[in-house]
Short mmCIF file of the C-alpha atoms (twelve columns), coordinates in Angstrom:
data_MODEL
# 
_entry.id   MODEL 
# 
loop_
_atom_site.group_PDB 
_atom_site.id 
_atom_site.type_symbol 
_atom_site.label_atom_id 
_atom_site.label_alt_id 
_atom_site.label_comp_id 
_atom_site.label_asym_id 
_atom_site.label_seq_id 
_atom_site.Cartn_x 
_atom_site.Cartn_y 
_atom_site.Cartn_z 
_atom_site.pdbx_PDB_model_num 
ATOM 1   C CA . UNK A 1   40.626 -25.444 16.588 1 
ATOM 2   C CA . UNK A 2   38.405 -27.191 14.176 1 
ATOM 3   C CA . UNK A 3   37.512 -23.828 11.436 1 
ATOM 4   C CA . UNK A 4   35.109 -26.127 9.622  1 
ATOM 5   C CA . UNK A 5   32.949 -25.951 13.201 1 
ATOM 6   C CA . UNK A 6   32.313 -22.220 13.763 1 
ATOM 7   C CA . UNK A 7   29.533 -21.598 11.564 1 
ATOM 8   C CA . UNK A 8   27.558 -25.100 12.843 1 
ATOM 9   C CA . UNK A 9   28.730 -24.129 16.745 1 
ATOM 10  C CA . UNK A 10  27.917 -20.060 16.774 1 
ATOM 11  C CA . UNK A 11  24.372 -21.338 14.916 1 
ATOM 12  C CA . UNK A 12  23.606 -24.162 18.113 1 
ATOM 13  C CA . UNK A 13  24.970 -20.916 20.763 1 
ATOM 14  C CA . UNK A 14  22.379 -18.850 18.974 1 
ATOM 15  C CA . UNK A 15  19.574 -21.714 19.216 1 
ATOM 16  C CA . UNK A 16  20.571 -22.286 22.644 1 
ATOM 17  C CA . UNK A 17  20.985 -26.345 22.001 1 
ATOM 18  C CA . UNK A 18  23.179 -28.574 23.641 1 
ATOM 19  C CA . UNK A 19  27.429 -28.747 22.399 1 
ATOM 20  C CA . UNK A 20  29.275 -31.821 22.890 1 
ATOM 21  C CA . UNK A 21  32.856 -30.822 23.233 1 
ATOM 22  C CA . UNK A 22  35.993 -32.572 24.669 1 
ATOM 23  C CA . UNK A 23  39.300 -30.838 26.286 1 
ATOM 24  C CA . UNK A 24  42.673 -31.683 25.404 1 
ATOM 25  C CA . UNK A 25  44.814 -31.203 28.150 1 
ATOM 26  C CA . UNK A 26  48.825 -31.561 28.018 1 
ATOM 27  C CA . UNK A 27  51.984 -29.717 27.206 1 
ATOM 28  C CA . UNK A 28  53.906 -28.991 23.842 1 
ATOM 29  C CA . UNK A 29  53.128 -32.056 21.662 1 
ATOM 30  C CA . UNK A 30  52.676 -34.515 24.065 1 
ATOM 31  C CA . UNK A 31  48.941 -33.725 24.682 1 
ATOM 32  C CA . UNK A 32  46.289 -36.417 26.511 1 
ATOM 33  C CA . UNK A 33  42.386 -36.494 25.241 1 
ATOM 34  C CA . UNK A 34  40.137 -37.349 28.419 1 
ATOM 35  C CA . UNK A 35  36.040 -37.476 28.455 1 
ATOM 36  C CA . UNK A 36  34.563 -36.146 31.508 1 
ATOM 37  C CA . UNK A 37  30.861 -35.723 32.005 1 
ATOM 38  C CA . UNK A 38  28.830 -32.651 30.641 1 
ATOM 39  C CA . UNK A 39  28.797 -30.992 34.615 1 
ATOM 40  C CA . UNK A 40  31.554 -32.233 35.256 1 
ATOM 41  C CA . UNK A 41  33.236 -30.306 32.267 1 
ATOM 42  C CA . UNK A 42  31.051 -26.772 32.663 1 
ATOM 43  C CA . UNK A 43  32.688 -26.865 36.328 1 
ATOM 44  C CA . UNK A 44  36.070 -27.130 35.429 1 
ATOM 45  C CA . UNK A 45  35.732 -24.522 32.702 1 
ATOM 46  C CA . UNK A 46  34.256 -21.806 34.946 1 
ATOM 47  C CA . UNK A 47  36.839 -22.852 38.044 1 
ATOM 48  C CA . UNK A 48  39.291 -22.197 35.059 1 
ATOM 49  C CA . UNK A 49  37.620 -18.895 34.097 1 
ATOM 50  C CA . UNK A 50  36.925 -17.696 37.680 1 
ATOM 51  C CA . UNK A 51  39.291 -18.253 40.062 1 
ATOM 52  C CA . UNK A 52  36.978 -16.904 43.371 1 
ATOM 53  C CA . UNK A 53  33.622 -17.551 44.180 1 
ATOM 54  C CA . UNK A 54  32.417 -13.662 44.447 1 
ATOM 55  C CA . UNK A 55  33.972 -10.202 45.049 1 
ATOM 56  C CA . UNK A 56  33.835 -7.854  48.469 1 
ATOM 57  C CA . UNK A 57  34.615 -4.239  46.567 1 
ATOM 58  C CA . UNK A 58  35.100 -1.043  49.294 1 
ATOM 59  C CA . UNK A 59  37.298 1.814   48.702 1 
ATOM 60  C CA . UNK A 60  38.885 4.712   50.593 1 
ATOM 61  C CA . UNK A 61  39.365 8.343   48.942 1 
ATOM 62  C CA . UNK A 62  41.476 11.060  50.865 1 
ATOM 63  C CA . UNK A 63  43.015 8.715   53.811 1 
ATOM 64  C CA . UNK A 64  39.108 9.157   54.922 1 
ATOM 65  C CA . UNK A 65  39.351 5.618   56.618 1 
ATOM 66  C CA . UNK A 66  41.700 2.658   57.314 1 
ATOM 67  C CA . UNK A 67  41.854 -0.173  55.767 1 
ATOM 68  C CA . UNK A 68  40.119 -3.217  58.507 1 
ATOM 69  C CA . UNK A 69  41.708 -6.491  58.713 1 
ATOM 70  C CA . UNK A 70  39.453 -9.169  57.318 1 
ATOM 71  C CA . UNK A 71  38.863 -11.499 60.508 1 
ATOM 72  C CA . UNK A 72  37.206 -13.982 58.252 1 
ATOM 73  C CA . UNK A 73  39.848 -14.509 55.360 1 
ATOM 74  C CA . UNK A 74  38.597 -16.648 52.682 1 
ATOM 75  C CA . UNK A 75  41.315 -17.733 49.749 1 
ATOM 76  C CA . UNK A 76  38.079 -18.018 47.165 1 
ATOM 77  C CA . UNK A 77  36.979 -14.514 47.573 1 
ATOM 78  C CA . UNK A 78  38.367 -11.466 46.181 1 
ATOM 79  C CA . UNK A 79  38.562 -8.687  48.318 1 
ATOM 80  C CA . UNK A 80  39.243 -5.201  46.656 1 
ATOM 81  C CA . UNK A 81  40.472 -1.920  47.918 1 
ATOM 82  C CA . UNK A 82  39.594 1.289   45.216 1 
ATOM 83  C CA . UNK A 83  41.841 4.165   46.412 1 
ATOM 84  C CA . UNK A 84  43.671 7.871   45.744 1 
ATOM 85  C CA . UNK A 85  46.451 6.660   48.192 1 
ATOM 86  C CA . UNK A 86  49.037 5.333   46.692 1 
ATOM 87  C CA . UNK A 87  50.737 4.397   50.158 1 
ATOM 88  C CA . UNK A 88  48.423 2.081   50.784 1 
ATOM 89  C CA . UNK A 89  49.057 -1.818  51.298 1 
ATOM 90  C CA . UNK A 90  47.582 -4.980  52.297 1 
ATOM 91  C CA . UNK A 91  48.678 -8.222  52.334 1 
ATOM 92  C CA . UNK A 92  44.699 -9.528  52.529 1 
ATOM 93  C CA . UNK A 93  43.245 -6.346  49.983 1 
ATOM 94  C CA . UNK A 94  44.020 -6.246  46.172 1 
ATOM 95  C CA . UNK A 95  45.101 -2.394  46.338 1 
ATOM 96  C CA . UNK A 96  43.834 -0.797  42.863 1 
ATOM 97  C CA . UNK A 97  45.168 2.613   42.772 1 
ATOM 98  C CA . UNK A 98  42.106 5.392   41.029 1 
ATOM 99  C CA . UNK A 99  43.109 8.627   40.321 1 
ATOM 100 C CA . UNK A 100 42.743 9.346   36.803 1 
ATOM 101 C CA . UNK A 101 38.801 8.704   36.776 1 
ATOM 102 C CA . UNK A 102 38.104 10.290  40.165 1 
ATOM 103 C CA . UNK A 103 39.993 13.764  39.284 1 
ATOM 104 C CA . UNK A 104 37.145 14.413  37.327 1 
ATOM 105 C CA . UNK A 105 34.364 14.258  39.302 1 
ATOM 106 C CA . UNK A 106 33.222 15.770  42.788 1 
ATOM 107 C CA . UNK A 107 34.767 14.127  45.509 1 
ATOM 108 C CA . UNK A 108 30.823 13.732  46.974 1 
ATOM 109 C CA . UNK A 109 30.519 10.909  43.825 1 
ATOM 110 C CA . UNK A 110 33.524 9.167   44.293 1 
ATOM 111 C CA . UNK A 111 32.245 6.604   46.105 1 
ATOM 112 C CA . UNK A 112 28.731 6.196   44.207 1 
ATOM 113 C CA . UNK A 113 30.698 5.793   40.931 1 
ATOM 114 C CA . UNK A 114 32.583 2.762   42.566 1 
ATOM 115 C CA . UNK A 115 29.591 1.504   43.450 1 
ATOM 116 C CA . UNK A 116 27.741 1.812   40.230 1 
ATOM 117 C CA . UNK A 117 30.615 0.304   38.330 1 
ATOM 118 C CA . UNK A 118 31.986 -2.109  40.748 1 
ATOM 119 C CA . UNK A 119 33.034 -4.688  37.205 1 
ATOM 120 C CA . UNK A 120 35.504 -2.343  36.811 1 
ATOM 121 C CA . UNK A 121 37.493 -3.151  39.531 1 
ATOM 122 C CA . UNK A 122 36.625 -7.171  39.872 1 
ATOM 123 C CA . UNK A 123 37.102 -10.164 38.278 1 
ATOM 124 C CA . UNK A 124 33.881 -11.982 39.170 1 
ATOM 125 C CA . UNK A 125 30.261 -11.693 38.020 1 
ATOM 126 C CA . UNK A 126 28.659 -11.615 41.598 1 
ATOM 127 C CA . UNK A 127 29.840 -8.177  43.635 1 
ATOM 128 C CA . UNK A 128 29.563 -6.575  47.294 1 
ATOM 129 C CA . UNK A 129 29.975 -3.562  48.059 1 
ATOM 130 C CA . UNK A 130 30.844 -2.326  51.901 1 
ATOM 131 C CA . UNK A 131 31.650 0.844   53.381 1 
ATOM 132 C CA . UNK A 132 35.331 0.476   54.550 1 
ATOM 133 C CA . UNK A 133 34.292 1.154   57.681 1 
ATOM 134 C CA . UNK A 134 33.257 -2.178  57.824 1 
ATOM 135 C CA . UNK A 135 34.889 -4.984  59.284 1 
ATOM 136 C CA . UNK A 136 34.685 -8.184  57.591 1 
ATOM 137 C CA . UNK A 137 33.437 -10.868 61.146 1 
ATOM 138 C CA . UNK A 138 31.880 -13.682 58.737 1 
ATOM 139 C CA . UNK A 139 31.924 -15.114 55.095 1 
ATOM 140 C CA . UNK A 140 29.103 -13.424 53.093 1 
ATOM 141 C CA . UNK A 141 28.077 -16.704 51.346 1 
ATOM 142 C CA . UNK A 142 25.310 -18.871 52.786 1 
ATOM 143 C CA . UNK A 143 23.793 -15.876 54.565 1 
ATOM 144 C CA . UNK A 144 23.679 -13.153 51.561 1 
ATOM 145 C CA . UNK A 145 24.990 -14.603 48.312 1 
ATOM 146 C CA . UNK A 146 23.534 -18.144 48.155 1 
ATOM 147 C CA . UNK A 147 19.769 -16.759 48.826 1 
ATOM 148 C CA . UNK A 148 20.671 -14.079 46.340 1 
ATOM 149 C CA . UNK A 149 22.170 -16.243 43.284 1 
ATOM 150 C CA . UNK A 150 19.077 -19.010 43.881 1 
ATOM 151 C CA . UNK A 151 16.351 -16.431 44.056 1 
ATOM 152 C CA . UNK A 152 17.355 -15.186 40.449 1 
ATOM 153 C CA . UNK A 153 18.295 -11.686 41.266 1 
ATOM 154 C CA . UNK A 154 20.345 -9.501  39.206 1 
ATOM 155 C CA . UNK A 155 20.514 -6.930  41.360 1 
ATOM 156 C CA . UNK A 156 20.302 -6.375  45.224 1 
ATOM 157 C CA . UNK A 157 20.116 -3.194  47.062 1 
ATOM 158 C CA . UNK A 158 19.951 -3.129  50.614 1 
ATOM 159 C CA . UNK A 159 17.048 -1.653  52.277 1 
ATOM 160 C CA . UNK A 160 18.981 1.338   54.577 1 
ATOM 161 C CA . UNK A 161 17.698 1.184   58.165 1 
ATOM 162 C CA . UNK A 162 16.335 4.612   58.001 1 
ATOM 163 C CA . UNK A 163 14.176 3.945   55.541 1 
ATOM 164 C CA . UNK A 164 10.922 1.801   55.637 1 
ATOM 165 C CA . UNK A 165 10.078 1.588   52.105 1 
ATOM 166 C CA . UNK A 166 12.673 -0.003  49.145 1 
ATOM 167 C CA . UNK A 167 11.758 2.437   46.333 1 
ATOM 168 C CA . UNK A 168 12.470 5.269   49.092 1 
ATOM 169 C CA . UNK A 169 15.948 3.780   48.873 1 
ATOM 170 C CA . UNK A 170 15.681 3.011   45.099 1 
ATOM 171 C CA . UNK A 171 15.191 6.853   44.345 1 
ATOM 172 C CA . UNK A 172 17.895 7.707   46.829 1 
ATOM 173 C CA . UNK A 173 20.335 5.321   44.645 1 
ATOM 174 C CA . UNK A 174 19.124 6.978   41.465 1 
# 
């Protein structure tokens, strides 16, 4: 809230150097300054700014497929359902209904556009995308996010099992 700060703050964001910053936490007028430790603080701002650890994305066009229960439900995860049905519920599935964007291509692409611009649809910054056929057995995180987010990756693309070569299934993605 400080105006004086912005030019002196956006110039150390820019040069990548360290802030020092405290939170003010409280109601109304009655507000209570606390110091917490640097991690400490980065943690609670992105638990504040993302509420789930990742995002499982599928969708369903045309009543192709059902919707599968998820046997492993987690309460950090957001799972999300992309469909033309507009009957379609779940009490586990965030049900976005997509119509408008999918009238206007071929119904062949429906599915590669989700999963080209799966940000759309989720609110986290780490995304999978299954087939709905899928059933959800096991939490995706130690096996196939945790190697993924400490290796560095931006992107991951899963190597199909008829194919023995990754820019085989690189092309076929493009």
């Amino acid at each position: 809230n400080n105006e004086k700060n912005i030019d002196s703050v956006e110039q150390a964001i820019k040069n990548k150097e360290p802030i020092s910053f405290s939170l003010i936490a409280g109601l109304n007028e009655s507000c209570e300054r606390f110091i917490m430790k640097k991690q400490d603080g980065i943690k609670m701002i992105n638990n504040l700014k993302q509420k789930y650890k990742y995002s499982i994305l599928t969708c369903i066009f045309n009543k192709y497929e059902t919707l599968k229960p998820i046997k492993d439900f987690r309460e950090d995860v957001e799972y999300v359902c992309v469909t033309d049905d507009k009957d379609l519920t779940s009490e586990q599935w965030k049900i976005i209904y997509c119509d408008d964007v999918l009238k206007r291509m071929p119904k062949t692409n429906q599915f590669t556009y989700i999963r080209f611009h799966p940000f759309q649809f989720v609110s986290t910054d780490t995304c999978i995308t299954i087939d709905a056929s899928m059933e959800i057995l096991k939490d995706f995180w130690d096996d196939l996010i945790v190697p993924f987010i400490e290796g560095g990756f931006k992107y991951g693309v899963k190597l199909h099992s008829s194919r023995s070569d990754i820019y085989e299934e690189v092309n076929a993605w493009k």
